[in-house]
N, C-alpha and C positions, 0 to 999 in steps of 0.2 A: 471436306478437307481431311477430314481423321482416318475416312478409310482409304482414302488416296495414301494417305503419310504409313498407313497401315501395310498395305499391299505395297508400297515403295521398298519393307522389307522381308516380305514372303507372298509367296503364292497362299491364301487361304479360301476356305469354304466361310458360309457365313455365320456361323455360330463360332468359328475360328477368329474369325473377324471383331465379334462381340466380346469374345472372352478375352483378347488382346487389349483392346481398349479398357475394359473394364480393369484386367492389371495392373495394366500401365500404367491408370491413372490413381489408382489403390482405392478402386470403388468410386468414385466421386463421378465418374459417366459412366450412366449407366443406360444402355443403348437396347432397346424396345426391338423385337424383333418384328414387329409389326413397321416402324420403320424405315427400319434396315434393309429390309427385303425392295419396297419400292424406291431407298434412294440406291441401291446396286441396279435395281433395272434403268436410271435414269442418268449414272453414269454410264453405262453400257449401251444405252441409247447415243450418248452423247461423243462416243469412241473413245473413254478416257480409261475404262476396263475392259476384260473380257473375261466371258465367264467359259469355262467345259467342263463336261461332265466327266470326274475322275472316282475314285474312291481313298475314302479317309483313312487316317491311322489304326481304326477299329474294325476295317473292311468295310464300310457305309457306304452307299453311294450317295455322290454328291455334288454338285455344282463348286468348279474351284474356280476361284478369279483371280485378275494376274492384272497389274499397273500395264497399260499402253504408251507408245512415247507418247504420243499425244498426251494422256493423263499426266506422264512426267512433267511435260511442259504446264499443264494447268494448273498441277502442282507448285509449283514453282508462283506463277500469277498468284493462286491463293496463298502461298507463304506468305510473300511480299505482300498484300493487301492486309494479313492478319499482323505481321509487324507494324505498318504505319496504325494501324488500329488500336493496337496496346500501346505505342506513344504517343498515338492524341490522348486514349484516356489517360494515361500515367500523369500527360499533362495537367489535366483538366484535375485530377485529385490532387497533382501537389500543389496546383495553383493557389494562391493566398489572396 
C-alpha cells in the first residue's frame, strides 16, 4: 500500500521510492531494498504499476514506475481496508 500511495504522487525509480518513504515518515520505515525490489515486480505482475526504463535526475539509468488505474483502484480497496483496521484496533485499546 505505501508504494501505491507513493507513486499515486510521482513517477519514481526505486531508491526514489525508498527515500520518499523513509522522509515521510521521519525515519520510523525504513524499507530494505532487498524487499523493495521483489514487491515492485509483484505489483507489476499484478498490473497495478509499471515500470520503464528512463534516466534519473543525476543521468543514471533506471527503471521508473508509475501507479496504473488498476493500482488506483487497488489503492483505494487497501485504504479502506487499512481504515476499518485502525478502528478495530483504536477499539480494542480504548476498550475498558
Amino acid at each position: 500500500m505505501l508504494i501505491l500511495r507513493t507513486l499515486s504522487r510521482r513517477d519514481l525509480h526505486g531508491y526514489g521510492i525508498v527515500q520518499f518513504i523513509q522522509q515521510s515518515s521521519d525515519n520510523e520505515l525504513l524499507v530494505e531494498e532487498g524487499s523493495l525490489y521483489p514487491a515492485l515486480q509483484r505489483l507489476e505482475l499484478n498490473g497495478w504499476i509499471e515500470g520503464v526504463w528512463g534516466v534519473t535526475s543525476n543521468n543514471r539509468r533506471a527503471r521508473i514506475y508509475k501507479i496504473t488505474a488498476a493500482g488506483r483502484k487497488q489503492l483505494t480497496v487497501e485504504t479502506r481496508k487499512y481504515a476499518k483496521l485502525t478502528l478495530a484496533i483504536a477499539r480494542v485499546m480504548g476498550a475498558e
